[in-house]
C-alpha distance (Angstrom), angle and dihedral (degrees) to the residues before:
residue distance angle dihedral
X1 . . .
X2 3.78 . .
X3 3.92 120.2 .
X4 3.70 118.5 -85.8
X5 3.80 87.2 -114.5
X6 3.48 91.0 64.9
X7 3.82 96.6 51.4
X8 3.62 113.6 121.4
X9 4.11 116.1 -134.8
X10 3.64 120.3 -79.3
X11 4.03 89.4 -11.0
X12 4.11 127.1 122.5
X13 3.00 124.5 -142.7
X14 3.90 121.5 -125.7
X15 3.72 118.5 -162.4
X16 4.14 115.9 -138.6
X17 3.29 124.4 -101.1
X18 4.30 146.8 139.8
X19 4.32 119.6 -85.7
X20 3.08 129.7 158.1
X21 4.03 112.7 -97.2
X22 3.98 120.9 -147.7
X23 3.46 136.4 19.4
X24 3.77 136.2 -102.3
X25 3.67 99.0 -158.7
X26 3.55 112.4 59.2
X27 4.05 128.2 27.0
X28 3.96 125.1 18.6
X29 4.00 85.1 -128.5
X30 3.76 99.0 58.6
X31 4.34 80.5 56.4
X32 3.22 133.3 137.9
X33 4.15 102.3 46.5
X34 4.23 95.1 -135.8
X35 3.67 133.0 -179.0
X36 3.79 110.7 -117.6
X37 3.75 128.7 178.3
X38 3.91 121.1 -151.5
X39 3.73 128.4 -171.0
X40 3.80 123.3 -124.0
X41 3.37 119.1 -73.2
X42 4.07 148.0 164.9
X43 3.77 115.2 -118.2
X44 4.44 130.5 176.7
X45 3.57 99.7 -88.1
X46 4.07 76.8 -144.2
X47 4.08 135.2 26.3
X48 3.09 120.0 -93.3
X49 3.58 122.0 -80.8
X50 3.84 137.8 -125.6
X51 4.17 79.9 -120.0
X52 3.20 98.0 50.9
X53 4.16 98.6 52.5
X54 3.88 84.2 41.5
X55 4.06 88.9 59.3
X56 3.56 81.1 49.5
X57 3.77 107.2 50.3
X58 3.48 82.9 40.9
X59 4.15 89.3 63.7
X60 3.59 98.9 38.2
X61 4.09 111.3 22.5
X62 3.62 92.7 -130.1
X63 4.06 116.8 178.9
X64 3.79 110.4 -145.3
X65 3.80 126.6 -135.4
X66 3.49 90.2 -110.4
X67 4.24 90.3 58.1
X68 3.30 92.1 54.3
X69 3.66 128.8 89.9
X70 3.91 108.2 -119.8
X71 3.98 112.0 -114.0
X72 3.55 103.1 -114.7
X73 3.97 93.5 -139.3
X74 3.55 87.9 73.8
X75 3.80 98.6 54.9
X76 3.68 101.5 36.6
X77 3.99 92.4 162.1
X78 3.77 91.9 45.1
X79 3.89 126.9 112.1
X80 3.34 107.7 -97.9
X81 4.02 88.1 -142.5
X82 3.58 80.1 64.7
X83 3.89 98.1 61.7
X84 3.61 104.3 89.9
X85 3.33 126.3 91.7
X86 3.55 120.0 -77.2
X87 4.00 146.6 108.4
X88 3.82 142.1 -108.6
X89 4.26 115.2 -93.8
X90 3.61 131.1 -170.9
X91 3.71 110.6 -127.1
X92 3.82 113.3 -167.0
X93 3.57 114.5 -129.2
X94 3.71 124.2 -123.4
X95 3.75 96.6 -126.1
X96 4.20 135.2 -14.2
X97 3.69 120.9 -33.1
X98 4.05 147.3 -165.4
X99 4.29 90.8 -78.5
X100 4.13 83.7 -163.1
X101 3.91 94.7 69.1
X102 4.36 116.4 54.0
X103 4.01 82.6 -167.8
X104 3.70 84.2 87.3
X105 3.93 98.9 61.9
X106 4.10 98.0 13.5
X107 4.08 118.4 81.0
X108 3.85 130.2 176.2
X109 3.60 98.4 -131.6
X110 3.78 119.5 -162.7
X111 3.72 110.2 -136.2
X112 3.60 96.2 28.3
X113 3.87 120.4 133.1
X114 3.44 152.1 128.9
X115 3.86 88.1 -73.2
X116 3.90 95.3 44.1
X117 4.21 99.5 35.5
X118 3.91 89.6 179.0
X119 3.95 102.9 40.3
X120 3.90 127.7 -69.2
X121 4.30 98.3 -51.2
X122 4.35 86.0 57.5
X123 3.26 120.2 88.7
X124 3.89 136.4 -172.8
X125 3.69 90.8 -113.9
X126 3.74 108.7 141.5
X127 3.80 94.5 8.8
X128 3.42 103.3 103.2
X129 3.69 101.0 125.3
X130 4.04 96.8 37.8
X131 3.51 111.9 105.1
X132 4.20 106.6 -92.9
X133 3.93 97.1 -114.5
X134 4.39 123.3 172.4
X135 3.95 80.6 80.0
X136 3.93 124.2 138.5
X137 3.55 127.6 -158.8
X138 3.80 95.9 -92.1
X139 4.24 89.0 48.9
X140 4.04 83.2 57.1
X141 3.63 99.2 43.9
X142 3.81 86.2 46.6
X143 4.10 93.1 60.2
X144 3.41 94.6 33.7
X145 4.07 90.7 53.3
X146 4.01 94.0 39.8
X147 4.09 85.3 44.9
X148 3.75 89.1 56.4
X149 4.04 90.8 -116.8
X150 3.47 137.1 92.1
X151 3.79 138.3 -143.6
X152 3.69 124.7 -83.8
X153 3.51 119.9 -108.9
X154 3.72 124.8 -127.3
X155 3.27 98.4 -87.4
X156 3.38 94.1 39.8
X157 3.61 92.3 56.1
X158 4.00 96.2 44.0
X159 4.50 92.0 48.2
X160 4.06 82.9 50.7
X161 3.37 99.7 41.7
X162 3.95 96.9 46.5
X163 3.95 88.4 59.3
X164 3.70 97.1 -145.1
X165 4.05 92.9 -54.3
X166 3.59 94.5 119.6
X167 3.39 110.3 -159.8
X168 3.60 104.0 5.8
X169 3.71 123.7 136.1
X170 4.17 97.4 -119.7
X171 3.55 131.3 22.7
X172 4.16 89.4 -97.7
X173 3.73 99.0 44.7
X174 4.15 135.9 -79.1
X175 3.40 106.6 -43.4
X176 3.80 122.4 78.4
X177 4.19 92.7 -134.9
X178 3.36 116.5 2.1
X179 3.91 113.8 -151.7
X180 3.86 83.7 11.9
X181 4.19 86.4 -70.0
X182 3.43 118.8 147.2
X183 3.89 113.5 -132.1
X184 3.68 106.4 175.3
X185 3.92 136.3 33.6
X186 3.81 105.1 -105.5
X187 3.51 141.3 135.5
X188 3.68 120.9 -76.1
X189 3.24 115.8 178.6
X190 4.10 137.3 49.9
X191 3.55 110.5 -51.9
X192 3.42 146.7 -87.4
X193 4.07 83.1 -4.1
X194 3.56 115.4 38.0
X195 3.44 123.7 49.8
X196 3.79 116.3 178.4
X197 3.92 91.0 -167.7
X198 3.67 85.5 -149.7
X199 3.71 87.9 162.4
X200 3.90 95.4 56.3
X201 3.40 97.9 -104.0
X202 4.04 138.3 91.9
X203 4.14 105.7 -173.4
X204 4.12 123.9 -1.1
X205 3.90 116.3 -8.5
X206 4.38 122.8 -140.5
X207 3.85 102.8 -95.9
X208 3.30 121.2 -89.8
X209 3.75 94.0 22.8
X210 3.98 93.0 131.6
X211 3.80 136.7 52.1
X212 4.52 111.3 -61.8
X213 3.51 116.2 -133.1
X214 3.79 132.0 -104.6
X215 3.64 83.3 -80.5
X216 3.69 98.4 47.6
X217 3.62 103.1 -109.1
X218 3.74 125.5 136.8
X219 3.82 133.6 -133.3
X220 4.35 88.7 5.8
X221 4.10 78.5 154.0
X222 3.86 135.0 21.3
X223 4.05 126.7 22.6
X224 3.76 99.4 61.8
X225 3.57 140.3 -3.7
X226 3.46 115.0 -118.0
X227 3.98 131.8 -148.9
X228 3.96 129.5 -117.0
X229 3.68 133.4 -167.0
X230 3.34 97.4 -111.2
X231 4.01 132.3 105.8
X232 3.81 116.5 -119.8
X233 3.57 119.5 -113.0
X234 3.92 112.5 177.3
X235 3.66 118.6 -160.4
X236 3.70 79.6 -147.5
X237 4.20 127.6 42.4
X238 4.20 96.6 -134.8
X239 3.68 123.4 -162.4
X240 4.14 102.0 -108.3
X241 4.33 79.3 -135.6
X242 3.46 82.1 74.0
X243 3.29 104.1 53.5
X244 3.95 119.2 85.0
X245 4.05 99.2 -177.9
X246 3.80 95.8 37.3
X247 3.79 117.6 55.9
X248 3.88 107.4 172.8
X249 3.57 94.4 -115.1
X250 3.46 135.3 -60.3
X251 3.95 107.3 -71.9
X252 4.25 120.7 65.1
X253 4.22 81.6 -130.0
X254 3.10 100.4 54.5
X255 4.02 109.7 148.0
X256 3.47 118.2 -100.5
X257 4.00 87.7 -136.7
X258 3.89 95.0 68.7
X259 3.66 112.3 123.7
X260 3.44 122.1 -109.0
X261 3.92 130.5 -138.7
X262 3.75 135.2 -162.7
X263 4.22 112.5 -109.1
X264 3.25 117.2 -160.7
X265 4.09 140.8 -145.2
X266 3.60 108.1 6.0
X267 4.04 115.3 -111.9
X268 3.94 141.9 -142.9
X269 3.60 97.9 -49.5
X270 4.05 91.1 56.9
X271 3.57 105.9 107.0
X272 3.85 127.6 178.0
X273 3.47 96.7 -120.7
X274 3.80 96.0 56.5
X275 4.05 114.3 11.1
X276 3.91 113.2 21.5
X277 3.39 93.0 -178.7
X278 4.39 112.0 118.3
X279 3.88 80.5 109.1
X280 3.70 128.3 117.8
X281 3.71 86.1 -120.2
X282 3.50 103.0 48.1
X283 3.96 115.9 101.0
X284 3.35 141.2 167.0
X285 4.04 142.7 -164.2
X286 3.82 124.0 -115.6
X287 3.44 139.7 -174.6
X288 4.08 106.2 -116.9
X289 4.16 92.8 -131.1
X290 3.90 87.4 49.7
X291 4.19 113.4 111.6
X292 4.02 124.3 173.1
X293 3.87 139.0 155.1
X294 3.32 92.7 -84.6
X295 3.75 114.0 41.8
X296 3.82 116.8 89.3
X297 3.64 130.6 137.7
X298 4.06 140.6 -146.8
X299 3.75 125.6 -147.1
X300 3.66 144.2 -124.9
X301 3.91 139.3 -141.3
X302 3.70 121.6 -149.4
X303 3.89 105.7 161.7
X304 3.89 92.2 86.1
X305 3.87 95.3 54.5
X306 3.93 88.6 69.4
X307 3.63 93.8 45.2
């Protein structure tokens, strides 16, 4: 392990070693189960939080994806009502829905952002210590770069995430809350309509505001998905219809030649019943210019482990 005078602020350090990434059990993406050995590395013990991209817009002036009006060459099918700048929000629905279609609970909403979570009349105001979410890949990469980090990669993510249970199902073992405690923010609840909030919480949580793992990091699964570095490969093309956490971006046109990246640990909109995936294994693809209220990321630090 690296010196305590190299250890970054508020990160943990996770030693390297071989797991086995995926999962058999659940969705055809998270298939085949592999072993994979990572390197030592650094990584936020929490996301990162609506403070901490605010101290760094603050430093460098950065414009987000979501602040920025879309260039219209790049969605030549879209609506052009749609080409401002703006963000995707989940809008609960007043009663059961068609599941196959994320139109019905999923809206582009013009003014949205990282500053305005829930459209242009929200503010950040007493969100400090959420996680910052309406944050594309190129908003991550941004921090992580002007942070002097990077983000994890999949693997990276999955080996921290799992805590040193190896093969269990969540990042705290095999049963979903154990002693009826809740140890992640998820849905509970039917959804896209009913919402129990069984966990305390309806939308993002403060970090840190459920159980760490065995490695003492913080909101591994649940709250918001968070981005990695690496490309998706599914071991299964899916229909984005049938997705409810990973709309292909904002527009209907989007090009088919967008990049996409791996997400990461589901958040408080995956429910049970619908999208079982606030598991180490669970993964997802998304389009890098794609930002929503519950995508954010955390970063990692390698550099030390080699020192």
């Amino acid at each position: 392990m690296p010196t305590a005078q190299h250890q970054p602020t508020d990160m943990t350090w996770v030693a390297g070693g071989t797991f086995l990434m995926g999962s058999a059990d659940f969705y055809p993406e998270e298939r085949p189960v592999l072993p994979v050995s990572v390197d030592g590395f650094w990584i936020d013990e929490v996301p990162v939080t609506v403070a901490e991209y605010q101290r760094f817009i603050a430093a460098t002036g950065y414009v987000t994806v979501a602040e920025r009006r879309p260039d219209p060459a790049d969605y030549p099918d879209a609506d052009p009502a749609l080409l401002v700048p703006g963000s995707l929000v989940f809008r609960r629905t007043n009663g059961p829905v068609d599941l196959r279609d994320f139109r019905n609970w999923w809206a582009y909403l013009p003014g949205a952002d990282w500053r305005h979570p829930g459209g242009p009349r929200t503010s950040c105001r007493g969100r400090d210590e959420h996680p910052v979410t309406h944050v594309a890949y190129p908003d991550a990469r941004a921090y992580a770069a002007w942070a002097g980090k990077d983000l994890p990669t999949e693997a990276e993510w999955e080996y921290a995430a799992r805590g040193g249970l190896d093969g269990a199902v969540y990042a705290w073992g095999d049963e979903f809350a154990p002693g009826g405690r809740m140890m992640a923010n998820t849905w509970q609840g039917r959804f896209p309509w009913e919402n129990l909030r069984t966990d305390g919480y309806e939308g993002t949580s403060p970090v840190g505001s459920f159980p760490a793992n065995g490695y003492g990091l913080y909101d591994m699964t649940g709250n918001v998905w968070e981005w990695t570095c690496d490309h998706f490969l599914p071991r299964h093309v899916r229909s984005a219809a049938s997705s409810c956490c990973g709309p292909r971006g904002p527009h209907a046109g989007a090009p088919a030649r967008q990049q996409l990246k791996v997400i990461k640990g589901g958040s408080h909109l995956c429910a049970p019943s619908y999208c079982l995936r606030y598991r180490p294994a669970a993964r997802q693809g998304e389009s890098i210019d794609t930002s929503t209220c519950h995508l954010g990321f955390r970063c990692v630090v390698r550099e030390p482990a080699n020192q």
